[in-house]
C-alpha positions in Angstrom: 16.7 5.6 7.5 18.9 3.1 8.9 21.1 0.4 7.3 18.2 -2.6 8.7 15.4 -0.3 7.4 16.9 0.3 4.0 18.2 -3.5 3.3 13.9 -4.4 4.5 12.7 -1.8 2.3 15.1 -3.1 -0.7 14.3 -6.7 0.3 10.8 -5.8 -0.7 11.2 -4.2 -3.4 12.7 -6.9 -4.9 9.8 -9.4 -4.4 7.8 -6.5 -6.0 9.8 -5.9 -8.9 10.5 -9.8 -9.5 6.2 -10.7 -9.3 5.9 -7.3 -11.9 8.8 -8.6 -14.1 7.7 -11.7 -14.8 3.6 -10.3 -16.2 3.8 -10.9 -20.0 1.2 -7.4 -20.6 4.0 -4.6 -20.7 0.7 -2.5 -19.8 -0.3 -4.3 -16.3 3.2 -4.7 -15.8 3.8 -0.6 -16.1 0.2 0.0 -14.3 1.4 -2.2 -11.5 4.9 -0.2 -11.1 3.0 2.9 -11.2 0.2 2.2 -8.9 2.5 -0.2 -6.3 5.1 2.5 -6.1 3.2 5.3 -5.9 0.9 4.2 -3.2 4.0 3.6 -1.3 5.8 6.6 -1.8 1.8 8.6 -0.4 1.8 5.8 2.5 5.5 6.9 3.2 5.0 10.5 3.2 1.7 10.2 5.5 3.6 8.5 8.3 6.3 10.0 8.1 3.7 13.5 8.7 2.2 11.7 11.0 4.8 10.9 13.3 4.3 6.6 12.3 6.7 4.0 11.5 7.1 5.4 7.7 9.0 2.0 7.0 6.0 0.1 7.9 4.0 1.5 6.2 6.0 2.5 2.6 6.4 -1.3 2.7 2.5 -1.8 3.3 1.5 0.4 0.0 4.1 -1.5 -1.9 2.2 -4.9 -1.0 -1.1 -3.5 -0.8 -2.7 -5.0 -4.3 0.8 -7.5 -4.6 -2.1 -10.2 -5.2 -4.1 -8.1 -7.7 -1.0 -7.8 -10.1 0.0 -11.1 -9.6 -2.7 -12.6 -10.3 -5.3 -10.2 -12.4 -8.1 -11.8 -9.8 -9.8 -8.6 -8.7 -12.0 -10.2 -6.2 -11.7 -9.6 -2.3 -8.2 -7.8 -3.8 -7.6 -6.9 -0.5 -7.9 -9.6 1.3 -6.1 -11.8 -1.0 -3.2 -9.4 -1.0 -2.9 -9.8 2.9 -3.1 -13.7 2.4 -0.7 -14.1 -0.5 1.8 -11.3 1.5 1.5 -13.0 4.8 3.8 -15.9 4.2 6.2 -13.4 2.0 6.9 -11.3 5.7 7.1 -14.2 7.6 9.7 -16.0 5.5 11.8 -13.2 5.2 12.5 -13.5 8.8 12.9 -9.6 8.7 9.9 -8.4 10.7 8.8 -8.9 13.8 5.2 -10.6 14.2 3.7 -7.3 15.4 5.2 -5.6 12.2 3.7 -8.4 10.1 0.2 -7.7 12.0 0.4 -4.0 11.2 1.5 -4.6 7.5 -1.4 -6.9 7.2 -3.8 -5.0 9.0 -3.1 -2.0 6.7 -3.8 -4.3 3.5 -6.3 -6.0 4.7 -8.5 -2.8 5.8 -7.5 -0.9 2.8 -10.6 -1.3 0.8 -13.0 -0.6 4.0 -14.0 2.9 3.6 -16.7 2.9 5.9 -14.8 1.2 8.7 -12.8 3.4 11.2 -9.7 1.1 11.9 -6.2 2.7 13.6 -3.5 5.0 12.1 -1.7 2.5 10.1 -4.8 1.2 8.3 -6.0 4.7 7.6 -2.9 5.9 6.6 -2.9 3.5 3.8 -6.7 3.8 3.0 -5.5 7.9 2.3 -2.4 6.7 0.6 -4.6 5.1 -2.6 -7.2 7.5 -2.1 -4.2 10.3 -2.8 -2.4 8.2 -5.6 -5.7 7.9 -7.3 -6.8 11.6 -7.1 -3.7 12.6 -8.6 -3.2 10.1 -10.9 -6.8 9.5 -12.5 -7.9 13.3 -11.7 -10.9 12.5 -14.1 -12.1 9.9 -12.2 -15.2 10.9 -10.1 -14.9 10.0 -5.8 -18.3 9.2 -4.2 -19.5 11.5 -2.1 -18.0 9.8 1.1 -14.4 10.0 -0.2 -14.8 13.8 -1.4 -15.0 15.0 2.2 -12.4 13.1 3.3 -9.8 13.6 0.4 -11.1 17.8 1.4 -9.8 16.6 5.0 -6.7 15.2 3.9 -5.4 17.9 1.7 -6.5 20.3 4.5 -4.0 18.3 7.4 -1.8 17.9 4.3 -1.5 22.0 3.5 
């Protein structure tokens, strides 16, 4: 990783950690560092597999449910991550607009398991399917997300 990619990365990390510092419940506050974090470090992994910009999108699981945790609202969560992330990107001055477009994109779409949208979006879709499968193994997938964890760990094996 380059020095620019690294000081992005860390830039962004610190927005994260600052939003997650400042929630009075220790428990949403550790649930957020968990689920934040570990997203990003599946999202990174997959690109990096997968021959994408693995910057992108470690930096897109990290702000995928930013909103979520800073708010508790867990309405249209991804969409309101996307919006309250937008202006973050921009006034970093750190990304280009079509950086900002495909970290938006992958938020945004995140949520839309029926949708097919490009690489980046379904790269992060994978990356909280696989963050939730191994960390809430007792929770049961519908029927639709079985097959496609079954073809995930298959590409991933």
């Amino acid at each position: 990783m380059n020095l620019k990619s690294s000081s992005r990365l860390d830039s962004i990390r610190v927005i994260v950690d600052e939003m997650l510092l400042a929630l009075a419940d220790a428990n949403r506050r550790r649930n957020g560092y968990v689920h934040l974090y570990g997203v990003s470090s599946f999202a990174s992994m997959l690109a990096y597999k997968r021959g994408l910009h693995a910057e992108l999108a470690t930096i897109a699981g990290m702000l995928h449910d930013y909103y979520f945790y800073k708010t508790g609202i867990s309405t249209f969560r991804a969409e309101n991550s996307a919006e309250a992330v937008r202006p973050i990107l921009r006034n970093t001055g750190l990304f280009s607009k079509e950086e900002q477009r495909t970290i938006l994109r992958s938020i945004f779409y995140q949520n839309n398991q029926m949708g097919q949208h490009g690489v980046d979006e379904e790269t992060i879709k994978e990356a909280v399917m696989l963050h939730h499968y191994f960390h809430n193994s007792k929770d049961a997938l519908c029927p639709n997300s079985i097959e496609r964890l079954r073809s995930l760990l298959f590409e991933l094996a």
